[in-house]
C-alpha positions in Angstrom: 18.7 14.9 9.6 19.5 11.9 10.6 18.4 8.5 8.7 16.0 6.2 10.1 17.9 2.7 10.3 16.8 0.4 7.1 15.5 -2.5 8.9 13.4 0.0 11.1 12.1 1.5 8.1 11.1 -1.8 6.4 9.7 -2.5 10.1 7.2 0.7 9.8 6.9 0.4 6.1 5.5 -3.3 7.1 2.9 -2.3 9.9 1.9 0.0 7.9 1.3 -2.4 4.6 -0.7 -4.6 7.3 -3.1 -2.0 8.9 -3.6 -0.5 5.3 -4.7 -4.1 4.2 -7.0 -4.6 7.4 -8.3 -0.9 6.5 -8.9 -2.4 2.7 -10.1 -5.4 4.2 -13.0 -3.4 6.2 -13.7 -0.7 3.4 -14.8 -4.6 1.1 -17.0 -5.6 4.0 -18.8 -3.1 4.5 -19.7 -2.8 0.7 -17.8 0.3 0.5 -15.1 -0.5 -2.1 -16.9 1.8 -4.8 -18.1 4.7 -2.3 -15.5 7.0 -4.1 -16.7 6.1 -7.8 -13.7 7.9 -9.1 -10.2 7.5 -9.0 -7.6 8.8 -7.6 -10.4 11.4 -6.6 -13.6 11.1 -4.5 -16.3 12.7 -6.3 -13.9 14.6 -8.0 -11.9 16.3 -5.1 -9.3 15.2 -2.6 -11.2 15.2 0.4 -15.3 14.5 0.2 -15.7 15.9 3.9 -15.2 19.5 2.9 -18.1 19.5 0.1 -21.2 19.1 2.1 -22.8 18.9 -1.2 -21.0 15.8 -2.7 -21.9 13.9 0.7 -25.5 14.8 0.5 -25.6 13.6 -2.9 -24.3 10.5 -2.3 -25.8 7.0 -2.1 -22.9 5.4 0.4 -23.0 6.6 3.9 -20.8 8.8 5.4 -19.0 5.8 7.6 -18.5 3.7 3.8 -17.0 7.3 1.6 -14.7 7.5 5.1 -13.4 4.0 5.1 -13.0 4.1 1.1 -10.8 7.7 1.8 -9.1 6.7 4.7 -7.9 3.4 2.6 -6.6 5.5 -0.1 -5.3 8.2 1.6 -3.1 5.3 3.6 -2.2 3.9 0.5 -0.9 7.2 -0.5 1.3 7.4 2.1 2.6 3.5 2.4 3.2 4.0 -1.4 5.6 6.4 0.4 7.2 4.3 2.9 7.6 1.5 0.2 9.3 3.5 -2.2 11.5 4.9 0.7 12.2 1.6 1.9 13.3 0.3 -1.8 15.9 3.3 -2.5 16.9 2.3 1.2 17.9 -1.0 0.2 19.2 0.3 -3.1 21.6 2.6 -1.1 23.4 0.0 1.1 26.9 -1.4 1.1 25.5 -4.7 0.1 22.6 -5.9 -1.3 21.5 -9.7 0.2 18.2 -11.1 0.7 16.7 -8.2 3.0 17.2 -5.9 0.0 16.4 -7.8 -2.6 13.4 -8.4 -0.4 12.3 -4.8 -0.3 13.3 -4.2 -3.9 10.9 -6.8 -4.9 8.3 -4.8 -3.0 9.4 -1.6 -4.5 9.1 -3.1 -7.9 5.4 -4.3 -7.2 4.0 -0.5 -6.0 3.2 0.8 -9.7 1.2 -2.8 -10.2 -0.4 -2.4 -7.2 -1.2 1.5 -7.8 -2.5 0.6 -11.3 -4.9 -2.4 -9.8 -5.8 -0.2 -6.8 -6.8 2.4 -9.7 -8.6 -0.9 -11.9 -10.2 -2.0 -8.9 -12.5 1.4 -9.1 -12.9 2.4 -12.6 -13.9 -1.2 -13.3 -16.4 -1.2 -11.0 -14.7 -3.9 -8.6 -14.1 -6.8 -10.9 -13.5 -9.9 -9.3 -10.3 -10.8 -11.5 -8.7 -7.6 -10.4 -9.6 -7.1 -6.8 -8.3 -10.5 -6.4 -4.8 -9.2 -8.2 -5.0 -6.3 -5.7 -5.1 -8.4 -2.8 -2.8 -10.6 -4.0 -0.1 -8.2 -4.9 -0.7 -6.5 -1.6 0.2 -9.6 0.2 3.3 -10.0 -1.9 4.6 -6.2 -0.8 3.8 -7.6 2.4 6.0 -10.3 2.4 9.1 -8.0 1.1 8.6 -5.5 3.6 8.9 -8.0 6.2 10.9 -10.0 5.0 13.4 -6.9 4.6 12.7 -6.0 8.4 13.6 -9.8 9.3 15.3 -11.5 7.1 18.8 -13.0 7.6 21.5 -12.0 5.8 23.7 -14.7 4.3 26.8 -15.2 6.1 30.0 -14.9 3.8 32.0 -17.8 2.7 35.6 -17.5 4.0 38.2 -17.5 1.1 39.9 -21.5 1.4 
């Protein structure tokens, strides 16, 4: 199988970090950030939709419990791309800014898992949806930054 080029990878690993923010984004407007009051669960199975029951019983609309899934089910699988695009950079020849770059980002997913995870059990506390946010936008920045960034020319030996 053949390996998908790094700076490809931190490409998709990046507009994927961006639509999964803009999914977040929506799932806050629309006052839907605690329709799956559990975590990492909703109403205590993977997926809600397959339980008529649990839908029937629950106070959010079907649109808000869809937009809170589909936000963690995509958060599931950028965790994914991240983590990929860390060992990526890891794996290299060299390691220069691009790396570092996604490392950094690699290094932020457990914090971000853990707030994502806060952000629920404590009921959507300002302090820590703002840390979620935040944090999101800083594995933003390394995955893009690892999809664009320059590497630094090497000095010639005088």
């Amino acid at each position: 199988m053949r390996r998908l080029p790094f700076r490809r990878l931190a490409a998709v690993t990046a507009a994927s970090t961006f639509l999964l923010m803009l999914v977040g984004a929506y799932t806050k407007a629309i006052g839907a950030g605690l329709a799956c009051p559990d975590w990492p669960t909703c109403y205590g199975t993977w997926v809600p939709f397959l339980h008529p029951a649990v839908m029937a019983e629950t106070p959010y609309s079907t649109l808000q419990v869809a937009a809170e899934w589909v936000h963690r089910t995509l958060a599931a699988g950028t965790g994914l791309l991240i983590a990929a695009t860390a060992v990526a950079a890891w794996r290299r020849e060299s390691l220069d800014r691009p790396e570092w770059a996604a490392l950094g980002a690699g290094a932020l997913l457990p914090v971000q898992v853990v707030l994502g995870g806060l952000t629920v059990t404590e009921s959507l506390a300002p302090l820590i949806v703002t840390a979620h946010l935040g944090t999101a936008i800083l594995i933003f920045a390394g995955v893009v930054a690892a999809a664009v960034g320059r590497r630094v020319p090497s000095q010639a030996a005088s």
